[in-house]
C-alpha positions in Angstrom: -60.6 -97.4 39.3 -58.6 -99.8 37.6 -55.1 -99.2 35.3 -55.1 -100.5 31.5 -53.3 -103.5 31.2 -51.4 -101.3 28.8 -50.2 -98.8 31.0 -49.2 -101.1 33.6 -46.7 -103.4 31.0 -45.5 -99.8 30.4 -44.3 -99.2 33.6 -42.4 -102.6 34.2 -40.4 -101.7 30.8 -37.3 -100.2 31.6 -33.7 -100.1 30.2 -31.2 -102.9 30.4 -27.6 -102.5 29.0 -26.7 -105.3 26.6 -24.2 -106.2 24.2 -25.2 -106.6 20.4 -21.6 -107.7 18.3 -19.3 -106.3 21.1 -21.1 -103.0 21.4 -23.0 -101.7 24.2 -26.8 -101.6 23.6 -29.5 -99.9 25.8 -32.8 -102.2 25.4 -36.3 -101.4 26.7 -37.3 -105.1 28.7 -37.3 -107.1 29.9 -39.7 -108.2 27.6 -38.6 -107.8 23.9 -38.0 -109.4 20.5 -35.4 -110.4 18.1 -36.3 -107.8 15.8 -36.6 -104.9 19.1 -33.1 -106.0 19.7 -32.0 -105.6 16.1 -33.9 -102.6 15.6 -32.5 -101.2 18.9 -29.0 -102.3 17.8 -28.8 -100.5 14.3 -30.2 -97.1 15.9 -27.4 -96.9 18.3 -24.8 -97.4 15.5 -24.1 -101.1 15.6 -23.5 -102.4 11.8 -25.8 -105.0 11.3 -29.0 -104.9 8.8 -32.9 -106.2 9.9 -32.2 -109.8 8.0 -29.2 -110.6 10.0 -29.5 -113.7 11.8 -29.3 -113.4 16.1 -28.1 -115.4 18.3 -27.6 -114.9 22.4 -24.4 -116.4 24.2 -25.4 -118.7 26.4 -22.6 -119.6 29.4 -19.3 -120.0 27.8 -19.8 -121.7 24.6 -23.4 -121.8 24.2 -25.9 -120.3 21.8 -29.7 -119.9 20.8 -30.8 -118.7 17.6 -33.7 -116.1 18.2 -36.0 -115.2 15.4 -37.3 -111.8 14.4 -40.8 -113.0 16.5 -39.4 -115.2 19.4 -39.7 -113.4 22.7 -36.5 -112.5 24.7 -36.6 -111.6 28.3 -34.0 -109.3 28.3 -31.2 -109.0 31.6 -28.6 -106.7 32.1 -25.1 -107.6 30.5 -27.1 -110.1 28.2 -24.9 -110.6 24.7 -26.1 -111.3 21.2 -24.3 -111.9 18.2 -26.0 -110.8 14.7 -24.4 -112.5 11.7 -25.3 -111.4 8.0 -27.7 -114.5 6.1 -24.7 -115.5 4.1 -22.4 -115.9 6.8 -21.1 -119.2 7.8 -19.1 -118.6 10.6 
């Protein structure tokens, strides 16, 4: 008897710890989205609204904009930065 693809993606998900604006996160992945992250981020107390604008740190200096749709394979220690639309930091 087979499993439902369903249940099997279920039971790869598990939790990684990431950082969302300098505060701890826990994430279902590794497969998620910019919006799961955000979503994620603001249940957990982080102060950031669902039209903020993420970004993932990327070595030392390097960043890549992630829309609300754009899969994210998540990994532990991984660190975003959400920055409100009108920000031009």
């Amino acid at each position: 008897m087979s499993v439902p693809a369903v249940e099997v993606a279920q039971h790869h998900q598990h939790q990684f710890d990431i950082v969302v604006n300098n505060h701890p996160v826990h994430a279902d992945g590794p497969d998620s989205t910019g919006l799961q992250i955000k979503e994620d981020a603001i249940k957990q107390g982080v102060q950031i609204q669902l039209d903020f604008q993420l970004s993932e740190k990327i070595g030392e200096h390097g960043t890549k904009i992630i829309g609300d749709n754009d899969a994210v394979t998540l990994h532990e220690g991984a660190v975003f930065v959400a920055v409100a639309p009108d920000d031009n930091s």
